[in-house]
mmCIF file of the N, C-alpha and C atoms, coordinates in Angstrom:
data_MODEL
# 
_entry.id   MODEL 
# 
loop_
_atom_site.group_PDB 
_atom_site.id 
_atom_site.type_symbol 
_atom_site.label_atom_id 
_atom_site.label_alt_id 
_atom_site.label_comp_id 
_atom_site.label_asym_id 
_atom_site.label_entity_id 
_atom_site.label_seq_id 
_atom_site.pdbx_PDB_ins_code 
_atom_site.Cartn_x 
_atom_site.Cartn_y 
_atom_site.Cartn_z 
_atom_site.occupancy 
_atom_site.B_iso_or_equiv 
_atom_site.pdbx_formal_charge 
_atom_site.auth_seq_id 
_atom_site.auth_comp_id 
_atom_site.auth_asym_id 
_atom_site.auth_atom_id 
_atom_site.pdbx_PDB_model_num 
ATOM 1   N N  . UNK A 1 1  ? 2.435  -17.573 -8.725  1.00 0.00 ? 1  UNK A N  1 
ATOM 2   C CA . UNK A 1 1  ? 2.852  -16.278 -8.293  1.00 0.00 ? 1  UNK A CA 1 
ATOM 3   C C  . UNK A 1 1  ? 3.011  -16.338 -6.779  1.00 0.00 ? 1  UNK A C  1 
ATOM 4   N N  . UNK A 1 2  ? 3.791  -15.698 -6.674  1.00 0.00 ? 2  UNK A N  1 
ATOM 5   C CA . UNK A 1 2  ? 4.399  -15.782 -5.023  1.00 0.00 ? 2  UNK A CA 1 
ATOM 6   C C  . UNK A 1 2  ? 3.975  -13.880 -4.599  1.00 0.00 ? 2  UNK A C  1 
ATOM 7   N N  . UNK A 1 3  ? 3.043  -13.957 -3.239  1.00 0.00 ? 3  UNK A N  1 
ATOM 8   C CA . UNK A 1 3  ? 2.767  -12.329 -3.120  1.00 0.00 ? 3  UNK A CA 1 
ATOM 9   C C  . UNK A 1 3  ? 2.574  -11.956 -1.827  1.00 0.00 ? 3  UNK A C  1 
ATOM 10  N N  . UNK A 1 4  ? 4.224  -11.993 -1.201  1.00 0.00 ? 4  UNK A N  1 
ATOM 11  C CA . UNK A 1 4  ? 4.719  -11.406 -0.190  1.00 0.00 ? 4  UNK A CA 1 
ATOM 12  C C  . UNK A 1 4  ? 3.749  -9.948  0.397   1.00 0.00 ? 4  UNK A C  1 
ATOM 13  N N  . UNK A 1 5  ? 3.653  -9.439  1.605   1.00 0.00 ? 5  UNK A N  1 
ATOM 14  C CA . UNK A 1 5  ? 3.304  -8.630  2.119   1.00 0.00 ? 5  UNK A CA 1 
ATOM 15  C C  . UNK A 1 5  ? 3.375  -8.499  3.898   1.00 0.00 ? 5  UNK A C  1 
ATOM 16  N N  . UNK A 1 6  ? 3.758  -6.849  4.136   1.00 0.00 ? 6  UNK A N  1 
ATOM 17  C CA . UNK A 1 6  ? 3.779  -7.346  5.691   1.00 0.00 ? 6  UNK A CA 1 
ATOM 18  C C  . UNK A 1 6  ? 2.927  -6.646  6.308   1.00 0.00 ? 6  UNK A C  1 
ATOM 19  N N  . UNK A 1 7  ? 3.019  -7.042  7.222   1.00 0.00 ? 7  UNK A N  1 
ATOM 20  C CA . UNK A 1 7  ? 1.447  -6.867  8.284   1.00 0.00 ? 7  UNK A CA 1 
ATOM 21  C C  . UNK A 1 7  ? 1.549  -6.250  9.110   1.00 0.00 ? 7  UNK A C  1 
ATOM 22  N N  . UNK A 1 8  ? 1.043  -5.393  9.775   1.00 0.00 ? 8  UNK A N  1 
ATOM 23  C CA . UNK A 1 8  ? 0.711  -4.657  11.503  1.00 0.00 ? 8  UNK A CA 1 
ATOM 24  C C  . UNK A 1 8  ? 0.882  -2.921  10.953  1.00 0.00 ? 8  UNK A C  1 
ATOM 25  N N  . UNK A 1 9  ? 0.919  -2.478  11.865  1.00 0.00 ? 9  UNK A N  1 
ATOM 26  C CA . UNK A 1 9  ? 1.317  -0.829  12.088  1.00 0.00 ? 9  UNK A CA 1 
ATOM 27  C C  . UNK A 1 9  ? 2.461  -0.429  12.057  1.00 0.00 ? 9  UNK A C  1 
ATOM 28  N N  . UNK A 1 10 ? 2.358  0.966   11.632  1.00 0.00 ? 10 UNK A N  1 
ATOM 29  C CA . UNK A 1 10 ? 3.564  1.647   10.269  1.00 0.00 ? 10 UNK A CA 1 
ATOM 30  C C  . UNK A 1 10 ? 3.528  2.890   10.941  1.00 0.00 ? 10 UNK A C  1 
ATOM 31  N N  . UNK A 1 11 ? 5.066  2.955   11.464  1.00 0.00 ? 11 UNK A N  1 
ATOM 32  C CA . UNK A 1 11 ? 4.556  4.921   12.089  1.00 0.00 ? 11 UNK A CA 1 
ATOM 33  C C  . UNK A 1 11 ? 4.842  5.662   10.506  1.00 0.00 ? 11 UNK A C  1 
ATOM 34  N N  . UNK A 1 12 ? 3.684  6.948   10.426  1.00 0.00 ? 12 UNK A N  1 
ATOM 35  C CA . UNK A 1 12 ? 3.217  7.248   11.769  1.00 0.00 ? 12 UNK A CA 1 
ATOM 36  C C  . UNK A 1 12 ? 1.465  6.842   11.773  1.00 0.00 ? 12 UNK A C  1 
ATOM 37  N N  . UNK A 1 13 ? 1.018  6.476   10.675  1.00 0.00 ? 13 UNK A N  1 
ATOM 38  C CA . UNK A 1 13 ? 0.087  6.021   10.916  1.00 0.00 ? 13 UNK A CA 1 
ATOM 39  C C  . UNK A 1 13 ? -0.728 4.980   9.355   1.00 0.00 ? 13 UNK A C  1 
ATOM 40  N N  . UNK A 1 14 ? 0.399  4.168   9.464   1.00 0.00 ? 14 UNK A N  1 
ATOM 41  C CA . UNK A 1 14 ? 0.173  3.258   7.904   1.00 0.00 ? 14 UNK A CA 1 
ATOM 42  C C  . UNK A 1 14 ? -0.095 1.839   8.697   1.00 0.00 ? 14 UNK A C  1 
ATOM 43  N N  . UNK A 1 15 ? -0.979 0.755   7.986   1.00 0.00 ? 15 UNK A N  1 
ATOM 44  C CA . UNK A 1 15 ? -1.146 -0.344  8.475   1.00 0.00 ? 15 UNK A CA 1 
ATOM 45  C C  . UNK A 1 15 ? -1.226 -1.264  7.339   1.00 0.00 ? 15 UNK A C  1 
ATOM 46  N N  . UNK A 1 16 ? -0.335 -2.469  7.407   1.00 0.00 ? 16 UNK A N  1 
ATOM 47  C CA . UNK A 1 16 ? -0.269 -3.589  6.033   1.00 0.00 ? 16 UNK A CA 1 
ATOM 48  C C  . UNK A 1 16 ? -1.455 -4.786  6.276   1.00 0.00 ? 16 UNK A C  1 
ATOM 49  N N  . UNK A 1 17 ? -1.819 -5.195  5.119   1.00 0.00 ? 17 UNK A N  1 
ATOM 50  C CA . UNK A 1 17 ? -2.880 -6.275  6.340   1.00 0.00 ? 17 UNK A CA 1 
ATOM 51  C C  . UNK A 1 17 ? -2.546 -7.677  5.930   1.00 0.00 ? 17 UNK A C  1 
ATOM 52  N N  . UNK A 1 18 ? -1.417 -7.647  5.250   1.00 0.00 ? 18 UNK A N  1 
ATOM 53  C CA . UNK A 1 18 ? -0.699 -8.959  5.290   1.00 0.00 ? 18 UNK A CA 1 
ATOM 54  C C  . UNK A 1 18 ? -1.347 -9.871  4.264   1.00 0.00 ? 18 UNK A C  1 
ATOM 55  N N  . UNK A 1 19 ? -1.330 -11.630 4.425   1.00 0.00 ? 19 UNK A N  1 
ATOM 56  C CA . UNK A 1 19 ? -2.312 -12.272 3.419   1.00 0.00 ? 19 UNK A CA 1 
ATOM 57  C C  . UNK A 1 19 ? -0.732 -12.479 2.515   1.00 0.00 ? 19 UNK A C  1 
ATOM 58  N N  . UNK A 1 20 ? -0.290 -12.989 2.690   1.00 0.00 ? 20 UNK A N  1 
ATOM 59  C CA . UNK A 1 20 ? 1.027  -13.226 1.855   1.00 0.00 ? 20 UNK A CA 1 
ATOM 60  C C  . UNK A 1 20 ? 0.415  -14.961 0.981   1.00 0.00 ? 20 UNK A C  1 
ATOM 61  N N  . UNK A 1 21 ? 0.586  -15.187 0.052   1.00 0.00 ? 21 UNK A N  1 
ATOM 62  C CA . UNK A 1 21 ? 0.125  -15.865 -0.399  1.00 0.00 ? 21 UNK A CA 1 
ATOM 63  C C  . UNK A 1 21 ? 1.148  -16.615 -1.675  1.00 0.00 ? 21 UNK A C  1 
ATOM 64  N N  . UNK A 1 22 ? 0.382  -17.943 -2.422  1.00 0.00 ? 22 UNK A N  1 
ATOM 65  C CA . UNK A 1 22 ? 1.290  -18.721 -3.785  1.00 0.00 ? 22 UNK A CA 1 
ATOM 66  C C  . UNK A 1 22 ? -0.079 -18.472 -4.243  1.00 0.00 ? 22 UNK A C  1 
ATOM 67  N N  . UNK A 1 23 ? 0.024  -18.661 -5.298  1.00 0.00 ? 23 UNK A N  1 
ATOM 68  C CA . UNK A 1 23 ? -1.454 -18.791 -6.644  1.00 0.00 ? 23 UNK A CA 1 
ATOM 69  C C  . UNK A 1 23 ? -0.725 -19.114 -7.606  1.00 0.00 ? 23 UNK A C  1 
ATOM 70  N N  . UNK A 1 24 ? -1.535 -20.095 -7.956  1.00 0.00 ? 24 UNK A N  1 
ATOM 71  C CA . UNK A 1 24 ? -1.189 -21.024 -9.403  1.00 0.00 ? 24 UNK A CA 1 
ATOM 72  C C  . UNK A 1 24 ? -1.942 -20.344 -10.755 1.00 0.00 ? 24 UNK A C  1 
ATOM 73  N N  . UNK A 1 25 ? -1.265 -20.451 -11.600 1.00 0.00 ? 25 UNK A N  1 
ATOM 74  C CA . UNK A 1 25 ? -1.161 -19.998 -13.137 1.00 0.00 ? 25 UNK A CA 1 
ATOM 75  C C  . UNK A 1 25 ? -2.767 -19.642 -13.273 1.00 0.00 ? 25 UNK A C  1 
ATOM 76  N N  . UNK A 1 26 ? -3.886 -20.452 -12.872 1.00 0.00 ? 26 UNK A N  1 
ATOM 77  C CA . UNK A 1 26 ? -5.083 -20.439 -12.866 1.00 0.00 ? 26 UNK A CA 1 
ATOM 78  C C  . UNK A 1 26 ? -6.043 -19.387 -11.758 1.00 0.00 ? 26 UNK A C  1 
ATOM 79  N N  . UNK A 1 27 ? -5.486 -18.747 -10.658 1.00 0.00 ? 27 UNK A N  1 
ATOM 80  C CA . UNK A 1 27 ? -5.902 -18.417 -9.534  1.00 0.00 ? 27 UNK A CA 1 
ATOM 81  C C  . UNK A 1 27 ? -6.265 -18.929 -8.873  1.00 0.00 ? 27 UNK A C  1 
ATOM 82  N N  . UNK A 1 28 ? -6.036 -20.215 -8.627  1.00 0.00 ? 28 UNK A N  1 
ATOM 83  C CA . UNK A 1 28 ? -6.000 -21.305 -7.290  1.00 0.00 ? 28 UNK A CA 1 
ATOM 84  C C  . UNK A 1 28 ? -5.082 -20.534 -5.926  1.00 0.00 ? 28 UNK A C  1 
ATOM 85  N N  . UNK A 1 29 ? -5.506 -20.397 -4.914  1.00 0.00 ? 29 UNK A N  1 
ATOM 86  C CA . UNK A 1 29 ? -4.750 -20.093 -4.012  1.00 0.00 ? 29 UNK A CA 1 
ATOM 87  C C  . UNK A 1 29 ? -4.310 -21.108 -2.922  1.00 0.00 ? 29 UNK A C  1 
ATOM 88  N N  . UNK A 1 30 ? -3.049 -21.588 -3.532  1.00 0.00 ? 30 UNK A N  1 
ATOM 89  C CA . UNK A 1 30 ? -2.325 -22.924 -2.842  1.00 0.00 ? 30 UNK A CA 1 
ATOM 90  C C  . UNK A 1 30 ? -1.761 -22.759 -1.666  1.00 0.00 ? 30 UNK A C  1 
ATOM 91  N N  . UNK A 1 31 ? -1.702 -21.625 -1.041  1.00 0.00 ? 31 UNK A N  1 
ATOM 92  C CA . UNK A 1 31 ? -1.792 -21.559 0.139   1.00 0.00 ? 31 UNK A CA 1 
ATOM 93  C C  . UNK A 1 31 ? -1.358 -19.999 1.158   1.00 0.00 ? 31 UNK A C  1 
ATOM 94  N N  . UNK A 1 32 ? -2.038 -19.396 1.913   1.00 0.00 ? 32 UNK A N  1 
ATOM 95  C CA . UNK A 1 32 ? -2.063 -18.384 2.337   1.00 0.00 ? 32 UNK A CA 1 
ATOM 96  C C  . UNK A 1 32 ? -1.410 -18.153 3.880   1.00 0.00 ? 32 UNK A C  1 
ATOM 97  N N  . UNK A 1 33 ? -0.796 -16.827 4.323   1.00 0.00 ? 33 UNK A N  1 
ATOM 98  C CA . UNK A 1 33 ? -0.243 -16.685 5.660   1.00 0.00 ? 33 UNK A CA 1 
ATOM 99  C C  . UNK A 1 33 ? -2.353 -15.575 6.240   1.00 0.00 ? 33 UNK A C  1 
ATOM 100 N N  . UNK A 1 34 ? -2.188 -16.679 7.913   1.00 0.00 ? 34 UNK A N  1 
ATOM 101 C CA . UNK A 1 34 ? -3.482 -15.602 8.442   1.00 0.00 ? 34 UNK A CA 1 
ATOM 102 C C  . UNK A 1 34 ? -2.958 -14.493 8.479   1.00 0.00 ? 34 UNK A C  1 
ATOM 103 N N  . UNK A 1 35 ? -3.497 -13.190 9.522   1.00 0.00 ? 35 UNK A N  1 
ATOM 104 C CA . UNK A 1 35 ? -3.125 -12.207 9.943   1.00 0.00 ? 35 UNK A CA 1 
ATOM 105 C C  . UNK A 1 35 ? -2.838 -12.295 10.867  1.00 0.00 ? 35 UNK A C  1 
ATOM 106 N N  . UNK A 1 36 ? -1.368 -12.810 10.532  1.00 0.00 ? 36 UNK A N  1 
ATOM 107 C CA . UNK A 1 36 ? -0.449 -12.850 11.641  1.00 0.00 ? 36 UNK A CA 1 
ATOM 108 C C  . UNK A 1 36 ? 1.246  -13.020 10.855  1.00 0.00 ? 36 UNK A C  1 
ATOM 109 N N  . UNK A 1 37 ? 2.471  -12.814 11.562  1.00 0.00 ? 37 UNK A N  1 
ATOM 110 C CA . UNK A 1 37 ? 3.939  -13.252 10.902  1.00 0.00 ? 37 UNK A CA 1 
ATOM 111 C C  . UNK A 1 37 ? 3.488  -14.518 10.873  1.00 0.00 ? 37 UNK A C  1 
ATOM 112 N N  . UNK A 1 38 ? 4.260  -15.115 9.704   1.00 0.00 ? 38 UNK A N  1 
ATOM 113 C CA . UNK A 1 38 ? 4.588  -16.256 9.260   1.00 0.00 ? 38 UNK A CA 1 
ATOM 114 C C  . UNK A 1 38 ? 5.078  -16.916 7.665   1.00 0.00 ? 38 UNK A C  1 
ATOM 115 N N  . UNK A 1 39 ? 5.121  -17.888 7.692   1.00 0.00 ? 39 UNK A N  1 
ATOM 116 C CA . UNK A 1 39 ? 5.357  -18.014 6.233   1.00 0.00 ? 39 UNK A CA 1 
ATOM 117 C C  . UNK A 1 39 ? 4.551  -18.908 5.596   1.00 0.00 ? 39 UNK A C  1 
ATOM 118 N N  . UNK A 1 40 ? 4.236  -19.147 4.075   1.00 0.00 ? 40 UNK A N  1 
ATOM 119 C CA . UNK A 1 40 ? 3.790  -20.440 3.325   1.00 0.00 ? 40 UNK A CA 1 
ATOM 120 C C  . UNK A 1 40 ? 4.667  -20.969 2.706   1.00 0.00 ? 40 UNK A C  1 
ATOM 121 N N  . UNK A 1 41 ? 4.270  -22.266 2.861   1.00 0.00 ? 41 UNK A N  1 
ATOM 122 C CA . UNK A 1 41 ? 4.400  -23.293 1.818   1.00 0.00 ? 41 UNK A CA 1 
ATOM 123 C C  . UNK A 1 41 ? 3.856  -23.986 1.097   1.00 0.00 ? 41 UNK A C  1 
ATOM 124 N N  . UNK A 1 42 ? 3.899  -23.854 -0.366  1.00 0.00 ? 42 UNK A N  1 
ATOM 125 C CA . UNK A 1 42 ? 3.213  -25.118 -1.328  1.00 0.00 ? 42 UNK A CA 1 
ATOM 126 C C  . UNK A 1 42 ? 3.943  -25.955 -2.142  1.00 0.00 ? 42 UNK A C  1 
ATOM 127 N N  . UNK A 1 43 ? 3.148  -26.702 -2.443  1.00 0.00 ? 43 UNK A N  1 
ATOM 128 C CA . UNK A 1 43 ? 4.342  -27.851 -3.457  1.00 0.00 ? 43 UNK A CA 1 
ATOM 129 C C  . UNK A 1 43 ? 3.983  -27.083 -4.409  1.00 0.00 ? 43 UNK A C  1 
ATOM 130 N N  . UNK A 1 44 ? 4.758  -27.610 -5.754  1.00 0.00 ? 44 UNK A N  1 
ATOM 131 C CA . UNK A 1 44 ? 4.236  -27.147 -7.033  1.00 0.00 ? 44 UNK A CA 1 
ATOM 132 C C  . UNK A 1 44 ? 4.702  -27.896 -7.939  1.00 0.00 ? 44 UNK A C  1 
ATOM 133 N N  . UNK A 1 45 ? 3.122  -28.300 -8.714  1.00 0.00 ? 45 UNK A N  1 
ATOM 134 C CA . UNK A 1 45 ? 3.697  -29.261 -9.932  1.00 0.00 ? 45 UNK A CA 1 
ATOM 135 C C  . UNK A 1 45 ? 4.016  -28.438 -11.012 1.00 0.00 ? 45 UNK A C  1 
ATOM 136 N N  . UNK A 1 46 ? 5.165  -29.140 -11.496 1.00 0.00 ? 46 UNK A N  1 
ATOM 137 C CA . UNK A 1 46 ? 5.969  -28.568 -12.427 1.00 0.00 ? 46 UNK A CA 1 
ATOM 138 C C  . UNK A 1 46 ? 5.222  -29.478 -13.941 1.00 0.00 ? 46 UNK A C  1 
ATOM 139 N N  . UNK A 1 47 ? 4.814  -30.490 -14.341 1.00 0.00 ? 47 UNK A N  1 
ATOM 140 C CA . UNK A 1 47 ? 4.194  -31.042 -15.146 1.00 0.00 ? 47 UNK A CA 1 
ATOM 141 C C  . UNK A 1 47 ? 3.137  -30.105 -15.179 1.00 0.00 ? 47 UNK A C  1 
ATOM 142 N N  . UNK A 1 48 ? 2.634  -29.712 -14.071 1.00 0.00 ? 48 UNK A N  1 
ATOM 143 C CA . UNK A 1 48 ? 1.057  -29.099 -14.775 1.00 0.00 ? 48 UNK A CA 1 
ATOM 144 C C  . UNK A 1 48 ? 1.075  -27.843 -15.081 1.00 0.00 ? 48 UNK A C  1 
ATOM 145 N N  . UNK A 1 49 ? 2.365  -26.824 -14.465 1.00 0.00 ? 49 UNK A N  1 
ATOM 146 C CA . UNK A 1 49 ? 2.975  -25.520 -15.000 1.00 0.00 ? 49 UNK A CA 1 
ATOM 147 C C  . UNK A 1 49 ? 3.211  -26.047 -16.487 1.00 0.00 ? 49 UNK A C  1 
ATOM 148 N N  . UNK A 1 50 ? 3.735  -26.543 -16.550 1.00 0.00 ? 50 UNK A N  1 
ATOM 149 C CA . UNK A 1 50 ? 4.101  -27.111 -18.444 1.00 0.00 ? 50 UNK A CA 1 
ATOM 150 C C  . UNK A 1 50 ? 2.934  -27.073 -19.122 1.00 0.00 ? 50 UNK A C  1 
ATOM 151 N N  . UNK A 1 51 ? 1.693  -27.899 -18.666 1.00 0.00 ? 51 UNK A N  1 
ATOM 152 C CA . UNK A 1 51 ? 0.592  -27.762 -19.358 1.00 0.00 ? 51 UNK A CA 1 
ATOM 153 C C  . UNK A 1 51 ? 0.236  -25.916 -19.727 1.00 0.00 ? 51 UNK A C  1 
ATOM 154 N N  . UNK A 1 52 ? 0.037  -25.673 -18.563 1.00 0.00 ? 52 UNK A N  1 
ATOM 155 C CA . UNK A 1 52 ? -0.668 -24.376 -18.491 1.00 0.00 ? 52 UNK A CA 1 
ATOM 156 C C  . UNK A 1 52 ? 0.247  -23.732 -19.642 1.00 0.00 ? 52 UNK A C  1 
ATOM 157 N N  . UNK A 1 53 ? 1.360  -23.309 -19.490 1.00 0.00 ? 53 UNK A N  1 
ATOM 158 C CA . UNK A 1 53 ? 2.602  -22.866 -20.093 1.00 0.00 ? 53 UNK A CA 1 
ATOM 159 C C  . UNK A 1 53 ? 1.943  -23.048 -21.768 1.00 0.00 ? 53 UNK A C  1 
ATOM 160 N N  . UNK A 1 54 ? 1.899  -24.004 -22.731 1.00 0.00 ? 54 UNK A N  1 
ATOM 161 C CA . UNK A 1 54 ? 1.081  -24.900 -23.541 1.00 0.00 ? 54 UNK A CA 1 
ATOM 162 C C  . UNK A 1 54 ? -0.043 -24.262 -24.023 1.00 0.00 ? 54 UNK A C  1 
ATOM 163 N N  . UNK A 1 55 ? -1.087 -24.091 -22.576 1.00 0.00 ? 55 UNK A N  1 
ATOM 164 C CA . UNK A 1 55 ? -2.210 -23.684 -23.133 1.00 0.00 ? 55 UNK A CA 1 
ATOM 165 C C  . UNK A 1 55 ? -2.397 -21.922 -23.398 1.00 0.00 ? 55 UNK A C  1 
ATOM 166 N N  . UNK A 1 56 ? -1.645 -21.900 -22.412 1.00 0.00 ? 56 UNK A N  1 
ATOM 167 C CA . UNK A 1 56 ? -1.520 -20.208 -22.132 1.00 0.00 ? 56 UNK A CA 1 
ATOM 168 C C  . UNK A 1 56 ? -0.035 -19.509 -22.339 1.00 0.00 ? 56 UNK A C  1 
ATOM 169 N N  . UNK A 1 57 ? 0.503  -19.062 -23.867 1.00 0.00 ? 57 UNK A N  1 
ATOM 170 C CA . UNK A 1 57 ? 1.982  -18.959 -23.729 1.00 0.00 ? 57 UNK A CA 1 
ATOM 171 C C  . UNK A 1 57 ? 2.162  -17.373 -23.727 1.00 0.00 ? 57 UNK A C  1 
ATOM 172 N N  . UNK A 1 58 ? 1.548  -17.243 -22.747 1.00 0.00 ? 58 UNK A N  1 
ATOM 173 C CA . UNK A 1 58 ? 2.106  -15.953 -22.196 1.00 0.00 ? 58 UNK A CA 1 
ATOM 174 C C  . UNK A 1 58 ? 3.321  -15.082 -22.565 1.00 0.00 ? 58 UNK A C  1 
ATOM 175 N N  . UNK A 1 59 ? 4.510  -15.909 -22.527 1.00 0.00 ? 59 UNK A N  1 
ATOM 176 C CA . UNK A 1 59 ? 5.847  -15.295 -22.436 1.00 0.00 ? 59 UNK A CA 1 
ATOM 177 C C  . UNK A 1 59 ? 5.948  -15.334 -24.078 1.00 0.00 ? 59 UNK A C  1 
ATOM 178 N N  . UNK A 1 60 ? 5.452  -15.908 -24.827 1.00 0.00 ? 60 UNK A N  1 
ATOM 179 C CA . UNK A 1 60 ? 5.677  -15.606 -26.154 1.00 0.00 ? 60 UNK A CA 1 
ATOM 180 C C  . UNK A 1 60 ? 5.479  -14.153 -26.533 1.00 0.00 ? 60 UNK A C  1 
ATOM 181 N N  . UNK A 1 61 ? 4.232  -13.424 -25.875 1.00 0.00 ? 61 UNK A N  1 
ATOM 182 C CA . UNK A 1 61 ? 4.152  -11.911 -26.507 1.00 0.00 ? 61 UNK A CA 1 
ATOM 183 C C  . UNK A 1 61 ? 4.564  -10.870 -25.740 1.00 0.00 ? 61 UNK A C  1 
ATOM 184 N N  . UNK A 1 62 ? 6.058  -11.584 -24.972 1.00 0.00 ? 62 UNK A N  1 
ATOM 185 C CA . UNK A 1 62 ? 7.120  -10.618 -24.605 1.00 0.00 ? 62 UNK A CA 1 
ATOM 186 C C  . UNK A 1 62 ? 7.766  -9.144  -25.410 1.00 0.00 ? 62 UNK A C  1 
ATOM 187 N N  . UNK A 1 63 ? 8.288  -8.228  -25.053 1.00 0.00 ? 63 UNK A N  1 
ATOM 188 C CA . UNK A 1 63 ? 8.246  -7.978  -26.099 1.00 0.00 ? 63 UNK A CA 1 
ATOM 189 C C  . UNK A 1 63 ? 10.095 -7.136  -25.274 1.00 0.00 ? 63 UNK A C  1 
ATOM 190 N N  . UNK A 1 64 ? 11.068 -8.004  -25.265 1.00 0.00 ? 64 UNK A N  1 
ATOM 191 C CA . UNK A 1 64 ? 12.183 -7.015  -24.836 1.00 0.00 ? 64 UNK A CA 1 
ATOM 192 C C  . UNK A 1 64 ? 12.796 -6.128  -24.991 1.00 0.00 ? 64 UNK A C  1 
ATOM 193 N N  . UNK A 1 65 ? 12.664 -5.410  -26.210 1.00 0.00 ? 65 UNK A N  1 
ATOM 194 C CA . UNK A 1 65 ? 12.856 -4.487  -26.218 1.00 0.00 ? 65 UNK A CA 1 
ATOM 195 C C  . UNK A 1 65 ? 12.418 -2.851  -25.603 1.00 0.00 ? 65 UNK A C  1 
ATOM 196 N N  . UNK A 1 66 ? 11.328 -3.357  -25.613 1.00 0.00 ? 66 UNK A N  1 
ATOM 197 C CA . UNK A 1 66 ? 10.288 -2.534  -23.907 1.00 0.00 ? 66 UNK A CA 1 
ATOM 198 C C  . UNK A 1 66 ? 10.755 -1.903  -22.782 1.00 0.00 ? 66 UNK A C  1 
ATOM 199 N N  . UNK A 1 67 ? 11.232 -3.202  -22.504 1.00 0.00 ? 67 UNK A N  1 
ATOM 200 C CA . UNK A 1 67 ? 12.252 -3.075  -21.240 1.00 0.00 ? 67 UNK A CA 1 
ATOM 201 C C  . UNK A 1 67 ? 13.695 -2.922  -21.059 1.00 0.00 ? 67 UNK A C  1 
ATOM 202 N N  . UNK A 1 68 ? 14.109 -3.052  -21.899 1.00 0.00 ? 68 UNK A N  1 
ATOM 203 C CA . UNK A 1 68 ? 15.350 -3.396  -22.011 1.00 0.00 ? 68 UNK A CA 1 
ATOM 204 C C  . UNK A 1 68 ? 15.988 -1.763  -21.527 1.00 0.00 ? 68 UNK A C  1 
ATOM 205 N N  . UNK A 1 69 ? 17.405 -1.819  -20.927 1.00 0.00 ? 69 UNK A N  1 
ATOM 206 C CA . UNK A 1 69 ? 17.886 -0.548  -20.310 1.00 0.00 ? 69 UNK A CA 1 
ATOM 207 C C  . UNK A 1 69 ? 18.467 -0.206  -21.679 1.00 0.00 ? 69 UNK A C  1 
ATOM 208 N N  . UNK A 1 70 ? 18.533 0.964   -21.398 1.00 0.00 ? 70 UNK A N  1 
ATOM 209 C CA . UNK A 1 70 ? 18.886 2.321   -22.738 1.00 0.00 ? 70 UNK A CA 1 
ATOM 210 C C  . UNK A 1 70 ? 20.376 2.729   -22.362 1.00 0.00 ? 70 UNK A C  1 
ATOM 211 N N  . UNK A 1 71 ? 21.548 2.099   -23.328 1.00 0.00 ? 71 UNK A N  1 
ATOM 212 C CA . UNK A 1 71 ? 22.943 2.136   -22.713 1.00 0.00 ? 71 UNK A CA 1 
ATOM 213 C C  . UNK A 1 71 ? 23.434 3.654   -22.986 1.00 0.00 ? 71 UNK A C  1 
ATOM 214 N N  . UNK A 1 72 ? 22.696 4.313   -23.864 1.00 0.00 ? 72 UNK A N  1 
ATOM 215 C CA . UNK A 1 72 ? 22.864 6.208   -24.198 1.00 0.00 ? 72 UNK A CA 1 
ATOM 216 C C  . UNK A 1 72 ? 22.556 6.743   -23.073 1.00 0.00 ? 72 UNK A C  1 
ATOM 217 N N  . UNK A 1 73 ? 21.440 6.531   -22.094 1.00 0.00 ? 73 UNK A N  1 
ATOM 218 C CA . UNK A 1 73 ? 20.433 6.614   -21.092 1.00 0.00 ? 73 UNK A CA 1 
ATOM 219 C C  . UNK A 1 73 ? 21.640 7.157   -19.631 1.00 0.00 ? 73 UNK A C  1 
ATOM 220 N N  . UNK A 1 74 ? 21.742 8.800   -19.715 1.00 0.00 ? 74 UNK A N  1 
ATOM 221 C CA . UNK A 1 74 ? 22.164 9.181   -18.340 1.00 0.00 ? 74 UNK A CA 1 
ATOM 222 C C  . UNK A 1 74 ? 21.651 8.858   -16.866 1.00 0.00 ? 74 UNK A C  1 
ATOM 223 N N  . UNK A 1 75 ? 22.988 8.493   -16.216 1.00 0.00 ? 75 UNK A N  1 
ATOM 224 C CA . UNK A 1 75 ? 22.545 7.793   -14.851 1.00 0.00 ? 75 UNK A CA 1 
ATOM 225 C C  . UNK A 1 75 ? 22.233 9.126   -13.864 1.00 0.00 ? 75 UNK A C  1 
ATOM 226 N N  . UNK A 1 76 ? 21.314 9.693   -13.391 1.00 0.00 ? 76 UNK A N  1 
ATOM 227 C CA . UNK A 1 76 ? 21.407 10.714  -12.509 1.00 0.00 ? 76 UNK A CA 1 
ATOM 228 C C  . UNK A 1 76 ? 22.314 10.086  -10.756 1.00 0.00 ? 76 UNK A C  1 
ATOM 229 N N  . UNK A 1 77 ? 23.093 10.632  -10.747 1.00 0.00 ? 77 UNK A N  1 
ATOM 230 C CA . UNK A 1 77 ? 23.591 10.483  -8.994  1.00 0.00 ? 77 UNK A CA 1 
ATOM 231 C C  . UNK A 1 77 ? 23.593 11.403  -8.295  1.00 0.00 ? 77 UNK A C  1 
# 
């Protein structure tokens, strides 16, 4: 999971506290931004996403119809 966020002061009086971060399938945190701008980078094994994928098949109890947009479904403009 990739979990963007931005940081500092927000008029008129909101503050983000940043911590932008990757985390692996497990909650490993592969690598984090301080409190400060910047960016991360991690590698990522794709063999061991497969495992996990395997052990944990998540996306199997999808369910799309859930989500799916409603084409009857008025657009308000």
């Amino acid at each position: 999971m990739i979990a963007a966020n931005q940081i500092g002061e927000h008029p008129p009086t909101y503050r983000s506290g940043g911590r932008s971060m990757i985390v692996d399938p497990w909650g490993v945190v592969l690598g984090t931004v301080p409190d400060h701008e910047g960016h991360v980078i991690a590698d990522l094994d794709l063999a061991a996403q497969g495992r996990v994928r395997e052990k944990l098949p998540a996306l199997a109890n999808r369910r799309p119809a859930t989500y799916r947009w409603d084409d009857t479904a008025e657009v308000m403009r």
